[in-house]
C-alpha positions in Angstrom: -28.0 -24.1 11.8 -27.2 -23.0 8.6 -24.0 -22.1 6.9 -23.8 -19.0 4.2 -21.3 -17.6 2.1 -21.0 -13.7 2.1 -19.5 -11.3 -0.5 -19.0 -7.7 0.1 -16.9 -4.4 -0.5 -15.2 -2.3 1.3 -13.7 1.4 1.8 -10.9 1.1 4.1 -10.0 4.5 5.4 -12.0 4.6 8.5 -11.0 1.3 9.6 -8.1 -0.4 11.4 -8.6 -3.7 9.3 -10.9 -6.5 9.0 -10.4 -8.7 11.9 -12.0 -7.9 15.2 -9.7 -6.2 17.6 -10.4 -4.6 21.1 -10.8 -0.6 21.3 -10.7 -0.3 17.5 -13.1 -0.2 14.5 -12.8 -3.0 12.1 -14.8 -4.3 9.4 -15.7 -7.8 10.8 -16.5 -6.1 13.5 -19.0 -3.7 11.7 -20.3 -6.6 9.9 -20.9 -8.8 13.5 -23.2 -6.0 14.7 -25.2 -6.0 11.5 -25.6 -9.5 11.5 -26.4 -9.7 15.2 -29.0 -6.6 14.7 -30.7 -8.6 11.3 -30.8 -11.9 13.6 -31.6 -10.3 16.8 -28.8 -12.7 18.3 -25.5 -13.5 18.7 -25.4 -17.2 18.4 -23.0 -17.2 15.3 -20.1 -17.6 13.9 -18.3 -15.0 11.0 -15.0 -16.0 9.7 -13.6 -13.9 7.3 -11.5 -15.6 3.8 -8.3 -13.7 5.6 -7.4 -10.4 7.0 -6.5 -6.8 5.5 -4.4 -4.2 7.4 -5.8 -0.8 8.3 -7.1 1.8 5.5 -7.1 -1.3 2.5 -9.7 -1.7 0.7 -11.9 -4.6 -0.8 -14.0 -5.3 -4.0 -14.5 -8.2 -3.0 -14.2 -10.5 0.6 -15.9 -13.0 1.4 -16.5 -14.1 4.8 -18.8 -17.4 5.7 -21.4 -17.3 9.0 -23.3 -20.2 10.6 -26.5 -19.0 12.3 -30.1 -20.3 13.1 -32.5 -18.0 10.6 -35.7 -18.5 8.7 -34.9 -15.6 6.7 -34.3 -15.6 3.3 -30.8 -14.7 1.9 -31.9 -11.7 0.4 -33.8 -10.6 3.0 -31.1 -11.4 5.0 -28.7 -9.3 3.1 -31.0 -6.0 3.0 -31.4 -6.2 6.8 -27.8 -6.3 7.1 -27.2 -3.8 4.7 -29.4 -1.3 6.2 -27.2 -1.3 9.5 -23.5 -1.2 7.8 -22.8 2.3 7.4 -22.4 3.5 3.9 -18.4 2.0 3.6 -19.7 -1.4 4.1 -21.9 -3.4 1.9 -22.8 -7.0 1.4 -23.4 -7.9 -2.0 -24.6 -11.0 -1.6 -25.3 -14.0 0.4 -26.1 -17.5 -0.5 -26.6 -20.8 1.3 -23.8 -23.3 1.3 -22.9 -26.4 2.0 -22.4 -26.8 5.6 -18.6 -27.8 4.9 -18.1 -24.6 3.0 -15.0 -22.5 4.7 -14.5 -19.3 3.4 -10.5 -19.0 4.1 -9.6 -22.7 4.2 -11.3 -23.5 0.6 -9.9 -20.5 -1.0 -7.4 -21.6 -3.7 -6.2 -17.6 -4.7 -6.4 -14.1 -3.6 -5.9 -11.2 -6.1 -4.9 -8.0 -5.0 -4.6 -4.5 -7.1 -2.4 -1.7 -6.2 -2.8 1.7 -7.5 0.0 4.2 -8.5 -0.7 7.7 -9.7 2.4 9.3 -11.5 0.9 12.7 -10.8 -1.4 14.5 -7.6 -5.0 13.7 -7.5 -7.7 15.9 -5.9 -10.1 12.9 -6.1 -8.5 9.6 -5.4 -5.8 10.7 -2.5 -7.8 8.0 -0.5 -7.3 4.8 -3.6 -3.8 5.9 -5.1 0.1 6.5 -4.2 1.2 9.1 -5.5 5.1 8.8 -6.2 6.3 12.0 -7.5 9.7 10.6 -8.9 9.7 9.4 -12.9 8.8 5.9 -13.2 9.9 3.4 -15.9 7.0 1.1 -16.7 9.7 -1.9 -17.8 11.8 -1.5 -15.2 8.5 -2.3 -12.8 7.7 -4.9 -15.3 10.5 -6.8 -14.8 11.0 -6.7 -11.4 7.4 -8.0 -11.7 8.6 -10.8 -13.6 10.9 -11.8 -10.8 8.5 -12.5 -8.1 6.4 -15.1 -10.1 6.8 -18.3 -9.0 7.2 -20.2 -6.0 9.3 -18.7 -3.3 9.9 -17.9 0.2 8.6 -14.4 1.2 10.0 -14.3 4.7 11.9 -10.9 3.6 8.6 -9.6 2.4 6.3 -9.9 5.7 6.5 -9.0 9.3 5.1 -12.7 10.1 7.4 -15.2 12.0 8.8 -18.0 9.5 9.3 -19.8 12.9 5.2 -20.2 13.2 3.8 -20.3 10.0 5.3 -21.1 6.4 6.5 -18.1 4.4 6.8 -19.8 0.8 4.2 -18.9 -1.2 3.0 -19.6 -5.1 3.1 -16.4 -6.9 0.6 -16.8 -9.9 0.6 -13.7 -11.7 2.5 -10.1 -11.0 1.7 -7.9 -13.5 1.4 -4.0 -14.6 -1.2 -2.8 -16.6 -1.3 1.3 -17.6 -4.1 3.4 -17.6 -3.0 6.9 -18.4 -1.7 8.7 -15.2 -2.6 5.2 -13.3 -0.1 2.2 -12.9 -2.2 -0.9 -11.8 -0.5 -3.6 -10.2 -2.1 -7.1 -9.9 -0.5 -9.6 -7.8 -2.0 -13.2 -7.3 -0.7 -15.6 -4.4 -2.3 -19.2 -3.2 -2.2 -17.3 -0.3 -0.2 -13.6 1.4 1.9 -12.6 4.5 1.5 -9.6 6.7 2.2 -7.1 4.7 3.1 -8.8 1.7 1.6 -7.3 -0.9 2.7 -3.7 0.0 6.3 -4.5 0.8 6.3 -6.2 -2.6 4.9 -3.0 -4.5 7.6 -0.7 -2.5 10.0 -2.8 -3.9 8.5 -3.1 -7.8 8.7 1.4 -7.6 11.8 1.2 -6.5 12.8 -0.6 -9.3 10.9 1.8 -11.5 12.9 4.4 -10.0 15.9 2.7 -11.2 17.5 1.8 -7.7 16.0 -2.2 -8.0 17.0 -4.6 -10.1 15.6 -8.5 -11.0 18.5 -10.0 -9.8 18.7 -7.7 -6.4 15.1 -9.0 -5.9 15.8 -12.5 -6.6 18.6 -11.8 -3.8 16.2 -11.2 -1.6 14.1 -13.5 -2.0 16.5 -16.4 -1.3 18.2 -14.8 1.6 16.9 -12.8 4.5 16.8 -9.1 4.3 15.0 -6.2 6.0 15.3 -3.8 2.7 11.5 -4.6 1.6 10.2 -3.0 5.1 12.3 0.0 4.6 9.8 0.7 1.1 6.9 -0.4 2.5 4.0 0.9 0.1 1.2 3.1 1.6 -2.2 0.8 2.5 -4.8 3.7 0.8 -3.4 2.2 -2.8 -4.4 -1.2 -2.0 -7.4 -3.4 -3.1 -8.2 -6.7 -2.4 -9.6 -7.8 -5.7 -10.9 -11.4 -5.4 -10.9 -14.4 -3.3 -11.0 -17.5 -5.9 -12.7 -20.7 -5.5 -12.9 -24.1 -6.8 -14.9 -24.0 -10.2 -14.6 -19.7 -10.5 -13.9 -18.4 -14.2 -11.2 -17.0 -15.8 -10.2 -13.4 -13.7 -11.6 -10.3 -15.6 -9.4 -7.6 -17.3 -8.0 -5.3 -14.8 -9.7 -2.4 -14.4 -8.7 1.0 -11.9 -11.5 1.7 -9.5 -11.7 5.0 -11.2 -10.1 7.6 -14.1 -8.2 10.0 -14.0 
């Protein structure tokens, strides 16, 4: 047996997440098929680095499998490339050591959202479009106020009861691009539904009905206000998963112009 690493993109739209569920497509389960069609078996094991909801995106996942091949990575990867359909595609694979866990020995995960401030005929499918006037500041500082460490059980649909909800908020930033507000948000790890609950709360403030200290409110008390904004999943990329001895992140960049 053999243990590899795997990087690949996605397009979310047509999918109801990554993790495998019954009667639904999903992108691990997409990426299971391939791998059993390239191996001609099914004695393996795919785990994923975490999961995204339906219609998000990746640029980059990684998921780790443990199979019994003589083929070479890159061989490995065109076989398994040629039976993704086109919204799927490994990048790359490498051999790793056998220890290697592709969630557990994660030590970030980046995220982008994408705003448009005005209707797109090209990027419906990568953008929310919030027709209201935004102030970039105002998002900025609200921003400001979810760095740190904190407790996001206001900002998740996950039980606090079963699994810990405080979570090391690295970077929240906004970065402009004409027409295009990019958000980048960087946790040590993220909640069911997070990320998006988080962003419907940042335009709100942009809209000028949020303030820092509302959201610092929240964040030490327990609230169902973030769920009421919840941001739309076709705005939302999953940027990078991080590991030990990875760079410096690149400049943010929108996944395209308007």
């Amino acid at each position: 047996m053999a243990r590899f690493k795997i990087t690949l993109e996605y397009e979310g739209t047509r999918y109801s997440g990554w993790q495998v569920q019954k009667n639904a497509r999903t992108v691990q389960g997409e990426l299971i098929g391939a791998f059993a069609d390239a191996l001609g078996s099914r004695d393996f094991e795919l785990m994923g680095s975490g999961r995204t909801d339906a219609g998000v995106h990746a640029l980059m996942q990684v998921a780790h499998i443990e199979a019994r091949t003589q083929l070479a990575p890159h061989i490995l990867r065109m076989k398994v490339n040629d039976k993704l359909p086109a919204d799927v595609n490994v990048i790359d694979i490498v051999k790793v050591d056998p220890k290697f866990h592709a969630r557990h020995d994660a030590t970030s995960r980046t995220y982008l959202y994408q705003i448009s401030r005005r209707r797109t005929s090209f990027g419906k499918r990568y953008v929310w479009w919030v027709k209201d006037t935004l102030g970039a500041d105002a998002m900025r500082a609200a921003c400001a106020a979810f760095e740190g460490f904190h407790d996001f059980r206001s900002f998740t649909k996950d039980d606090p009861e079963e699994k810990s909800t405080t979570v090391e908020m690295q970077e929240c930033s906004l970065h402009e691009f004409g027409d295009l507000i990019v958000l980048r948000i960087q946790g040590s790890h993220f909640l069911w539904k997070m990320v998006r609950q988080m962003v419907g709360i940042i335009v709100e403030a942009g809209r000028g009905a949020m303030s820092p200290a509302q959201i610092t409110q929240m964040l030490r008390t327990s609230t169902t206000i973030p769920a009421t904004t919840t941001a739309p999943p076709s705005g939302l990329f999953l940027e990078h998963v991080r590991y030990k001895g990875d760079g410096p992140a690149p400049p943010v960049r929108p996944t395209f112009r308007m």
